[in-house]
C-alpha positions as a Markdown table, in Angstrom:
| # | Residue | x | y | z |
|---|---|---|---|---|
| 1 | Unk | 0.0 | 0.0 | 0.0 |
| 2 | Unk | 1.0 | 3.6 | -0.6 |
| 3 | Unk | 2.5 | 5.2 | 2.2 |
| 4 | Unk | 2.2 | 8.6 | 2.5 |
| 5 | Unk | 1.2 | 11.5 | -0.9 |
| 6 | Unk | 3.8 | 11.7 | -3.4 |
| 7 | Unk | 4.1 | 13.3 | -6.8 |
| 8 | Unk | 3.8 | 10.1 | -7.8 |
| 9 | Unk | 1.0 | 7.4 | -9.0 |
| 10 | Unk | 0.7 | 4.4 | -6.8 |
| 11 | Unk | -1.0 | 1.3 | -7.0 |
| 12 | Unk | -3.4 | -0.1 | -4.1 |
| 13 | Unk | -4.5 | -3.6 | -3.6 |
| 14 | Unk | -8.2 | -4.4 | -2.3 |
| 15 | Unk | -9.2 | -7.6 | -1.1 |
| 16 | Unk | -12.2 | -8.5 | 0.6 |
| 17 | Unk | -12.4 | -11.2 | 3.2 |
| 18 | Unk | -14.1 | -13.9 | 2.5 |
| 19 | Unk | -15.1 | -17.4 | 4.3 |
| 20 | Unk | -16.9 | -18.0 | 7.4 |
| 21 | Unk | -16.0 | -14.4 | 8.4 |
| 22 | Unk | -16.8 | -12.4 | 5.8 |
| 23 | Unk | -20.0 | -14.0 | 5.5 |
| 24 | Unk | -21.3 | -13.2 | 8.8 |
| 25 | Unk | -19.1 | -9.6 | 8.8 |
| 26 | Unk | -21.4 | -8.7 | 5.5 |
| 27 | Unk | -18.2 | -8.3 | 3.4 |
| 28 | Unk | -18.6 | -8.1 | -0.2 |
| 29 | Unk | -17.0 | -6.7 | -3.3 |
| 30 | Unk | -18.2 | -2.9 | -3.2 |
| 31 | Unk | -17.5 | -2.3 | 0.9 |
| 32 | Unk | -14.2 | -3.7 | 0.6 |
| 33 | Unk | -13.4 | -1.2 | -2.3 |
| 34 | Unk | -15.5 | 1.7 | -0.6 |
| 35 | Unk | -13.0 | 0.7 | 2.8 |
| 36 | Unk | -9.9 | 1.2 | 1.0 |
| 37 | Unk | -11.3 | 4.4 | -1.0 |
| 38 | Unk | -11.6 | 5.8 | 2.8 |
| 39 | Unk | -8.7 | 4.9 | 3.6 |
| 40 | Unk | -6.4 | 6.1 | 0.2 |
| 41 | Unk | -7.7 | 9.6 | 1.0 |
| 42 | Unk | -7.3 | 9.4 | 4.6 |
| 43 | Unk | -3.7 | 9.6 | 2.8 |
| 44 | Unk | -3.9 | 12.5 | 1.1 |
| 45 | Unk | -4.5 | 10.0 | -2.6 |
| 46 | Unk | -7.3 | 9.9 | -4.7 |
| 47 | Unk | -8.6 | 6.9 | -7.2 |
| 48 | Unk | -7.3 | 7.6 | -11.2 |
| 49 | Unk | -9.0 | 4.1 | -11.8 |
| 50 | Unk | -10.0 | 0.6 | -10.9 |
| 51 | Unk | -8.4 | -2.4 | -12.6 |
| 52 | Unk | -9.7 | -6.3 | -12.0 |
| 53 | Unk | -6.9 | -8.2 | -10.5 |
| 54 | Unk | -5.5 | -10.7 | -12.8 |
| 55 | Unk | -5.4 | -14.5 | -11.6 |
| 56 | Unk | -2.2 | -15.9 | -10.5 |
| 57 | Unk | -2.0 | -19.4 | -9.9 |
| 58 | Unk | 0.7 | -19.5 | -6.5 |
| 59 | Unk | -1.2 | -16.5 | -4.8 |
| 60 | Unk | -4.2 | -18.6 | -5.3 |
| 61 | Unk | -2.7 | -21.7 | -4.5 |
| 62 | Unk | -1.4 | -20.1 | -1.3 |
| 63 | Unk | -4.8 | -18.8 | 0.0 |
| 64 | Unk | -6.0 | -22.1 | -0.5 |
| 65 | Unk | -3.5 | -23.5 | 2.1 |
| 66 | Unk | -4.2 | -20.8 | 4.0 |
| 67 | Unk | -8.2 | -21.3 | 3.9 |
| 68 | Unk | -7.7 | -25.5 | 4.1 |
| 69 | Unk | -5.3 | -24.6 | 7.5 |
| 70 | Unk | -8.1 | -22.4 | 9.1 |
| 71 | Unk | -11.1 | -24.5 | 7.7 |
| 72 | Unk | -12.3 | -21.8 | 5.8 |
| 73 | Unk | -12.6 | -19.0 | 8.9 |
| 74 | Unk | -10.0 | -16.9 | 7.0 |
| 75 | Unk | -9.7 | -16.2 | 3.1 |
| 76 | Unk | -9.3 | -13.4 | 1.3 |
| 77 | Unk | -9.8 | -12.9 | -2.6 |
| 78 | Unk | -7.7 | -10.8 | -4.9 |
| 79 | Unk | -9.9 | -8.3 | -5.4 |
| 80 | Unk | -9.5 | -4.6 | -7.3 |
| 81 | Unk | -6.2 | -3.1 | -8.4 |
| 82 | Unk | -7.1 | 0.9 | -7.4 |
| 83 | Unk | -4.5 | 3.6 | -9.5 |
| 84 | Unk | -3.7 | 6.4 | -6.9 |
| 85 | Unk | -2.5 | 10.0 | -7.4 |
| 86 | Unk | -1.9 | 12.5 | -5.3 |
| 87 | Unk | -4.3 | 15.2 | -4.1 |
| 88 | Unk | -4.2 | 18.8 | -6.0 |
């Protein structure tokens, strides 16, 4: 994640939680992406544009370990790719 307002694009990851606790939090695809809007202008960024994430078979195959380990309590799901810039 971007750290602090540059001159400078930057790209943001969202990812909503999904699993046993995102289905009783509520979580879905448009609060995890309204969540990390909040937050990238808490930093003094705004959104340029949202990309879909593009699939990548060991990040995927590493959430799946990750999901099997907990029994499904924790996963999380590549998401939205959000294009910063800074604040004017």
């Amino acid at each position: 994640m971007t750290t602090t307002a540059t001159g400078y694009n930057g790209v943001v990851t969202t990812r909503f939680r999904a699993g046993w606790i995102g289905l009783f939090s509520g979580e879905n695809q448009s609060r995890a992406v309204q969540r990390t809007l909040t937050d990238i202008n808490g930093r003094g960024l705004k959104c340029a544009g949202l990309v879909h994430d593009q699939w990548n078979f060991f990040v995927r195959l590493w959430w799946l370990l990750i999901a099997v380990i907990t029994l499904g309590f924790y996963v999380r799901v590549p998401n939205v790719v959000i294009v910063t810039e800074p604040l004017r």
